[in-house]
C-alpha positions as semicolon CSV with decimal commas, in nm:
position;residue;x (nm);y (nm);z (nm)
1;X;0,601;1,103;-0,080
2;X;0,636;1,057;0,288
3;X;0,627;1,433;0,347
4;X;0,316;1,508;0,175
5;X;0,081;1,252;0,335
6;X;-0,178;1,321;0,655
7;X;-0,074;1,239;0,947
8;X;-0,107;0,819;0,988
9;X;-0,174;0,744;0,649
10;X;-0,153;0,400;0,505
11;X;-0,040;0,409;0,124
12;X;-0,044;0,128;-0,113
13;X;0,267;0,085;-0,367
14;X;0,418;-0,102;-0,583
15;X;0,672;0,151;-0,653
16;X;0,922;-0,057;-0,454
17;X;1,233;0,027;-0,665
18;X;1,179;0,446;-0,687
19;X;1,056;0,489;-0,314
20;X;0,941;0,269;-0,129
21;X;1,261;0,063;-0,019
22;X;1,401;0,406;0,059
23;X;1,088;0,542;0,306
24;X;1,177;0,191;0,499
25;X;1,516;0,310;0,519
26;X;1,423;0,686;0,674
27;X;1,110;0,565;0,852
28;X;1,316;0,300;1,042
29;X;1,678;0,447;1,052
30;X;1,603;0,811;1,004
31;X;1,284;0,827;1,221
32;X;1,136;1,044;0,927
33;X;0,728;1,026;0,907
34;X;0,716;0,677;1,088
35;X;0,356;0,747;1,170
36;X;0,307;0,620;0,805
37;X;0,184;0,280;0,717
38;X;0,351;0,200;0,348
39;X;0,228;-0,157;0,200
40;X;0,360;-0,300;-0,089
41;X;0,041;-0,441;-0,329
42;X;0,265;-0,656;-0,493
43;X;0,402;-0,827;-0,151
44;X;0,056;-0,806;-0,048
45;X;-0,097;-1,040;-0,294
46;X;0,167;-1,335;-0,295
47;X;0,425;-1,335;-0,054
48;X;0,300;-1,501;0,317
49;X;0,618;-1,378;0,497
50;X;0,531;-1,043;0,399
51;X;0,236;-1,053;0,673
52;X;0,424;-1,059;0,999
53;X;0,643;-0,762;0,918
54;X;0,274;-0,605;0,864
55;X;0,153;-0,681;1,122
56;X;0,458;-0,578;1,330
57;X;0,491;-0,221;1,226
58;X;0,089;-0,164;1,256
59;X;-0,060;-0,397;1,472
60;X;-0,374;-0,207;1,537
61;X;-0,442;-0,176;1,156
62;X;-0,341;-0,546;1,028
63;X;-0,595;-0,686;1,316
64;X;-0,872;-0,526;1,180
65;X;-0,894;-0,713;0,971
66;X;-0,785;-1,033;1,104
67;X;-1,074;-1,289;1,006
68;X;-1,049;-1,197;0,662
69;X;-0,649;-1,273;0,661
70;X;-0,677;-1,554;0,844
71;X;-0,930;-1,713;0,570
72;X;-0,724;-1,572;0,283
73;X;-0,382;-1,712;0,430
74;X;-0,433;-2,086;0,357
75;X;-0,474;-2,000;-0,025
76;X;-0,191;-1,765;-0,053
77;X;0,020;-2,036;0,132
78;X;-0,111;-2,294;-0,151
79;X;-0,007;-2,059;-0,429
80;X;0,313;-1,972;-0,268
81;X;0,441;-2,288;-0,296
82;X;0,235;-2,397;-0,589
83;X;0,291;-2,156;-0,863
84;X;-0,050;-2,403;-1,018
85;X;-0,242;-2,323;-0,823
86;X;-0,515;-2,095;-0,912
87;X;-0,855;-2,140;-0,773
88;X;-1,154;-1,878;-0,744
89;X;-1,110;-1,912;-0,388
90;X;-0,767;-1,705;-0,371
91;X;-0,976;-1,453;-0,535
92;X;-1,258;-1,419;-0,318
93;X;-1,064;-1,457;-0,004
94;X;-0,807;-1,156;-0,151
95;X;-1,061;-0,908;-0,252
96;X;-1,255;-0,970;0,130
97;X;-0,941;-0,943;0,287
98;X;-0,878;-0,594;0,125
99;X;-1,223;-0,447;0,110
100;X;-1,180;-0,520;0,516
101;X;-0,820;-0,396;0,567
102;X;-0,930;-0,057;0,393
103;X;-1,273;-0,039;0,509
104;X;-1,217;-0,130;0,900
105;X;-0,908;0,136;0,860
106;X;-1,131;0,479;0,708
107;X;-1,011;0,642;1,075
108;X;-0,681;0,660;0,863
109;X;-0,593;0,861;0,549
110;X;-0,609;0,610;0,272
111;X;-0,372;0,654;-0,042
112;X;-0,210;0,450;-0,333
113;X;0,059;0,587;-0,530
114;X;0,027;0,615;-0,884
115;X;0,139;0,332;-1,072
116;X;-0,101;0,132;-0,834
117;X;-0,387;0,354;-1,015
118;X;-0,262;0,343;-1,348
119;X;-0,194;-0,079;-1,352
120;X;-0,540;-0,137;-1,107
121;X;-0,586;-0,486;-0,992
122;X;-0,987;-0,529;-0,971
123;X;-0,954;-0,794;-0,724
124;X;-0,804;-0,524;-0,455
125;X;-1,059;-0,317;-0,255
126;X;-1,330;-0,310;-0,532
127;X;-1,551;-0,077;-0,371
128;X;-1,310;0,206;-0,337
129;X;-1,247;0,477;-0,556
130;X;-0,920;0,657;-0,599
131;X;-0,893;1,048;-0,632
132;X;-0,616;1,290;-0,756
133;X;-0,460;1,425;-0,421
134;X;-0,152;1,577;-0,480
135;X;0,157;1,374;-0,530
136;X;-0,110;1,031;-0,430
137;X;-0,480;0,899;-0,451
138;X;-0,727;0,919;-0,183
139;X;-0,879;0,592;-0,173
140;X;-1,225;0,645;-0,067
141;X;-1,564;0,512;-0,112
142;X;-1,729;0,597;-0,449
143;X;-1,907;0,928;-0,429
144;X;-1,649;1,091;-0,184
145;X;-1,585;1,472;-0,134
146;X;-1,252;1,568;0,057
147;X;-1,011;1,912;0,001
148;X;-0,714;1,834;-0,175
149;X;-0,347;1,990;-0,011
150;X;-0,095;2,148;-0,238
151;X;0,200;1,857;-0,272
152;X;0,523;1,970;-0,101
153;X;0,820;1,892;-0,327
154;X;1,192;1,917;-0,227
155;X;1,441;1,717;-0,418
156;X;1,725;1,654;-0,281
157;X;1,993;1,564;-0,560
158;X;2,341;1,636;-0,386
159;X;2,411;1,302;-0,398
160;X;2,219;1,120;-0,697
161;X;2,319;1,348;-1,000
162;X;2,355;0,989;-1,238
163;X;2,109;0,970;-1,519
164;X;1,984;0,670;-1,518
165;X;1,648;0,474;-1,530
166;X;1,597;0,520;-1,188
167;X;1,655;0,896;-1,159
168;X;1,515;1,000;-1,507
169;X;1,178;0,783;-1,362
């Protein structure tokens, strides 16, 4: 996945099991494609820790949009520790703080991977539209036209011959 994105993408997964533990691993051991900016949706939406590394790794794109995290915070911190909690307001203060993260970030190739397309949460970036691009989705404003790169595939299998649910997946 790494491999075939645009230089300084951000891509949004929740494919944390099949790859996106393991681009961590290369981007911050191996050095491999660290230009990338990989978010996990699914840390995204309920886990408050999750926001520092964030905004460690990409500064520049987490303080974009920093007023609408900083009003969505509060709730998430609520629901964190009160699995009861529900409220329209962690809603509302979600779905801003996405449209802003990817709409204050367009100078950067926006992706999701795609189990993120195929299980779509309607509270996350609303306004956007994802498009086949190879091995990802361009996440773009409805309407968009872009060219579309040939995806780049090498597996490498020396080492992970074991059928199992993660390899047959």
């Amino acid at each position: 996945m790494l491999r075939n994105l645009p230089k300084d993408a951000i891509i949004f997964t929740s494919a944390w099991d099949f790859w996106a533990s393991g681009a961590f691993y290369y981007q911050l051991v191996e050095k491999v494609r660290p230009d990338i900016f990989v978010i996990d949706i699914a840390m995204l939406r309920d886990r408050p820790w999750y926001y520092s590394h964030l905004k460690q790794r990409f500064p520049d794109v987490m303080a974009r949009a920093e007023p609408e995290l900083s009003s969505f915070m509060p709730h998430l911190i609520r629901f964190h520790n009160d699995p009861e909690y529900g409220g329209e307001a962690i809603a509302r203060t979600y779905t801003a703080f996405t449209e802003a993260l990817v709409s204050r970030n367009l100078d950067r190739p926006i992706f999701l991977s795609p189990e993120v397309v195929e299980q779509r949460d309607q509270l996350f970036a609303p306004s956007f539209k994802p498009f086949a691009s190879g091995l990802a989705y361009r996440f773009l404003q409805h309407d968009s036209a872009f060219e579309v790169p040939l995806p780049q595939v090498q597996w490498n299998d020396k080492n992970y011959r074991e059928r199992n649910y993660y390899t047959d997946q």
